[in-house]
C-alpha positions as CSV (number, residue, x, y, z in Angstrom):
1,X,-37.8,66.8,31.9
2,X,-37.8,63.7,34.4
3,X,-36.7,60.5,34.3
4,X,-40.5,58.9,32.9
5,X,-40.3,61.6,30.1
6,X,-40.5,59.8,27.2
7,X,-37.8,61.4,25.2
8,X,-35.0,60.9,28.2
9,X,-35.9,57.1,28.2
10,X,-35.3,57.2,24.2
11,X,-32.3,59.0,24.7
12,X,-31.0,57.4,27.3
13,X,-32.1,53.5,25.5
14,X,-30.1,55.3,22.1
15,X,-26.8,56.3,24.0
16,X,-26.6,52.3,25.5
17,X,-27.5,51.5,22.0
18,X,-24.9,53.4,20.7
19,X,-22.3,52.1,23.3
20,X,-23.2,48.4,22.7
21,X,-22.7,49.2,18.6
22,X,-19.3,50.9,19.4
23,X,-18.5,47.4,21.3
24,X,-19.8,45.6,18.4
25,X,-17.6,47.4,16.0
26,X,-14.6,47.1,18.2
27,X,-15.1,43.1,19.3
28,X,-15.8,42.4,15.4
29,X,-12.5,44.3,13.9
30,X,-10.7,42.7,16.7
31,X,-12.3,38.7,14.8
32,X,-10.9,40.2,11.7
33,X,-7.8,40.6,13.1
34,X,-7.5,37.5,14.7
35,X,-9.2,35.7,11.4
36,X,-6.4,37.7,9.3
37,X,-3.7,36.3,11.2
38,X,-4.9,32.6,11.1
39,X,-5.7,32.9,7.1
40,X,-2.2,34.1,6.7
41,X,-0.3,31.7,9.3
42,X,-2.4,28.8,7.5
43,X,-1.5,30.4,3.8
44,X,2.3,30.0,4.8
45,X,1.4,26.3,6.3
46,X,0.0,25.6,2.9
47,X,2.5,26.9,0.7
48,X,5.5,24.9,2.8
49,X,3.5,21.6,2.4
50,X,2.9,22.6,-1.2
51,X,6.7,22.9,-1.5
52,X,7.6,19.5,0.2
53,X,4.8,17.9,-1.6
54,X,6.5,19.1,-5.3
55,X,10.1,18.4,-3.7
56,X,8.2,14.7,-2.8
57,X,7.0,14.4,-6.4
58,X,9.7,15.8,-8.0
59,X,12.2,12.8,-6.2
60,X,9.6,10.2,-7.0
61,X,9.7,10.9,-11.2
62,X,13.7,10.9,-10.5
63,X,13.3,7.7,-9.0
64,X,10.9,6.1,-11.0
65,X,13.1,7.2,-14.3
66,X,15.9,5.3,-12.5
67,X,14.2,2.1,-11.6
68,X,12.9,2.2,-15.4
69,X,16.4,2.7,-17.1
70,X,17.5,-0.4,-14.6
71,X,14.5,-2.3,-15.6
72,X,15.8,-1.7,-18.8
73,X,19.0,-2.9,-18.5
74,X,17.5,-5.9,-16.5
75,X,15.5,-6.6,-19.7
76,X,18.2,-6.7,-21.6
77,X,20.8,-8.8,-19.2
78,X,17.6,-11.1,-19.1
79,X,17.3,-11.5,-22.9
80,X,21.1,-12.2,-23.1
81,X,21.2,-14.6,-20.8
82,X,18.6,-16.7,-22.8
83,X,20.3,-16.3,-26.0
84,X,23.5,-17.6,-24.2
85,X,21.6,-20.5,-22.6
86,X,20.0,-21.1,-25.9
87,X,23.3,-21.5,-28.1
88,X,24.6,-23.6,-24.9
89,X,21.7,-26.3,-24.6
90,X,22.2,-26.1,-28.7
91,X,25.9,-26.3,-28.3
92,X,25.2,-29.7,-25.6
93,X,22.7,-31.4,-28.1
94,X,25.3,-31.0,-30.8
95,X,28.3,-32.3,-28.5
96,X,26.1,-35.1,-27.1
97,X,25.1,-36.4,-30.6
98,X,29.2,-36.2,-31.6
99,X,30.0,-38.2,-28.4
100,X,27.2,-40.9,-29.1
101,X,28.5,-41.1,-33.0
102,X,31.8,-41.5,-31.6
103,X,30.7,-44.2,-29.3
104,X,28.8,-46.4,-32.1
105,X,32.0,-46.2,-34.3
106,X,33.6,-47.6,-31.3
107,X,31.5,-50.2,-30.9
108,X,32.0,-51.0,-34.8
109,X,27.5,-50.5,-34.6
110,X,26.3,-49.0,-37.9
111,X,22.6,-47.9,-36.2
112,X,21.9,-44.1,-35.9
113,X,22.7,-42.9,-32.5
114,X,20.2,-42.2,-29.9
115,X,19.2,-38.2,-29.5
């Protein structure tokens, strides 16, 4: 057989066939690798922000239930503090309507004293 025989040049065209499938098959389990190693690498990426975003959350409720309970407590310092200021403005009124009774017995007046 020569070189133009139709069966070498098939041959020949099916061994560099077979050499660039070989290739193939190499260059493609060599991506798989390399994609393996990213997915994994970007797997352990995901789970550490995962973690730091739960730790995150996690210190945000505990601070958020802390700011309530002092809101709370602000509430209630608030509400006090207007009861207080109530009885004293009440407690005033009372004392200023003694001292202007006081002062029209003084002045021997019998009109009601001014409010």
């Amino acid at each position: 057989m020569s070189a133009d025989d139709p069966l070498s040049r098939i041959d020949a065209h099916m061994a560099r066939g077979n050499e660039l499938m070989e290739q193939n098959r190499a260059a493609f389990q060599d991506l798989r690798t390399f994609l393996r190693d990213m997915t994994l690498r970007q797997e352990k990426v995901m789970r550490g922000m995962l973690a730091r975003l739960e730790e995150q959350s996690t210190e945000i409720r505990e601070q958020t239930n802390v700011l309530r309970q002092e809101g709370n407590v602000l509430r209630q310092q608030t509400e006090s503090i207007r009861e207080g200021r109530e009885e004293f403005v009440q407690e005033s009124r009372a004392q200023r309507a003694a001292l202007f009774r006081m002062l029209d017995r003084l002045d021997g007046g019998d009109s009601p004293a001014a409010a």
